[in-house]
N, C-alpha and C positions, 0 to 999 in steps of 0.2 A: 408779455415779454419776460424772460428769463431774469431773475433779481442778476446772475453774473455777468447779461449785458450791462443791462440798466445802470450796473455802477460806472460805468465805461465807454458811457454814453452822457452829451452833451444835449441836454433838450432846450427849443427856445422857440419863443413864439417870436411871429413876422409880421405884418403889416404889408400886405404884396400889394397893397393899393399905393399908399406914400413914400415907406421903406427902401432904401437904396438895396445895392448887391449887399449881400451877409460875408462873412466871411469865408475863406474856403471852405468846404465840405466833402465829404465822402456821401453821405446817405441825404436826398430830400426825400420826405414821403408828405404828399400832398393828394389825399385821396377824400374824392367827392365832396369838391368846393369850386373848382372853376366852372363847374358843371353850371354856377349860379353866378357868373362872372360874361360881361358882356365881352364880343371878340377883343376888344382893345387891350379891356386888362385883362385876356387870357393871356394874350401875348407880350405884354408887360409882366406877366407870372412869371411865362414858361423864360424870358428872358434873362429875367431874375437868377430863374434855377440854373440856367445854360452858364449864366459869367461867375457865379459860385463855385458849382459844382468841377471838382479837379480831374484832369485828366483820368478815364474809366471810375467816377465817379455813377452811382445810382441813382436816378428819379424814379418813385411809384408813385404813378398816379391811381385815382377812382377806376373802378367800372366801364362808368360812361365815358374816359377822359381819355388823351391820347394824343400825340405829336405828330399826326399825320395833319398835311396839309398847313402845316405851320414853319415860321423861317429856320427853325431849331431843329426839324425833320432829319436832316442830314447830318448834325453832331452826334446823333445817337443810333446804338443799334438795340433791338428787338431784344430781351433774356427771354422774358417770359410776357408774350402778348396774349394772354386770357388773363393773364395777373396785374398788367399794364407797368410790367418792369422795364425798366430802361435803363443802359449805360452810356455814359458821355463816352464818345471816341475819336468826335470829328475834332478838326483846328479850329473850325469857322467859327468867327465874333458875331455875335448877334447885338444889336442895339435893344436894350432893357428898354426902350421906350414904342419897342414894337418895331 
């Protein structure tokens, strides 16, 4: 990443297993770790990312990873699906507990 984001940018690690919602955000990138996450806490993750993440806010997930077939499917639209980009756009609350 570019040193002129990187200064302008807020890094922090999370705990998506015990961790409550983070605070609001523009960018998650969460790529190639729920892939090793059973359904539960997948959708205890992607919950997470949903009640964080602000209006047209970004999730990247991994590769293998992806919001089809999850309660969260419908807050977000497609950017780039080979890259596994996501924007928040829907209203819908999702329950962080799955």
């Amino acid at each position: 990443m570019d040193d002129s984001l990187r200064k302008n940018i807020v890094f922090g690690g999370h705990n998506l297993a015990s961790d409550s919602v983070f605070a609001e955000t523009h960018l998650v990138f969460c790529r190639n770790v729920m892939i090793y996450f059973n359904r539960e806490l997948q959708n205890r993750a992607i919950g997470l990312f949903s009640e964080s993440l602000v209006h047209g806010g970004f999730l990247c997930l991994g590769a293998k990873e992806d919001l089809r077939f999850t309660a969260a499917e419908k807050q977000y639209t497609i950017v780039d699906e080979k890259a596994r980009i996501y924007r928040k756009s829907g209203n819908g609350i999702m329950d962080v507990d799955g």
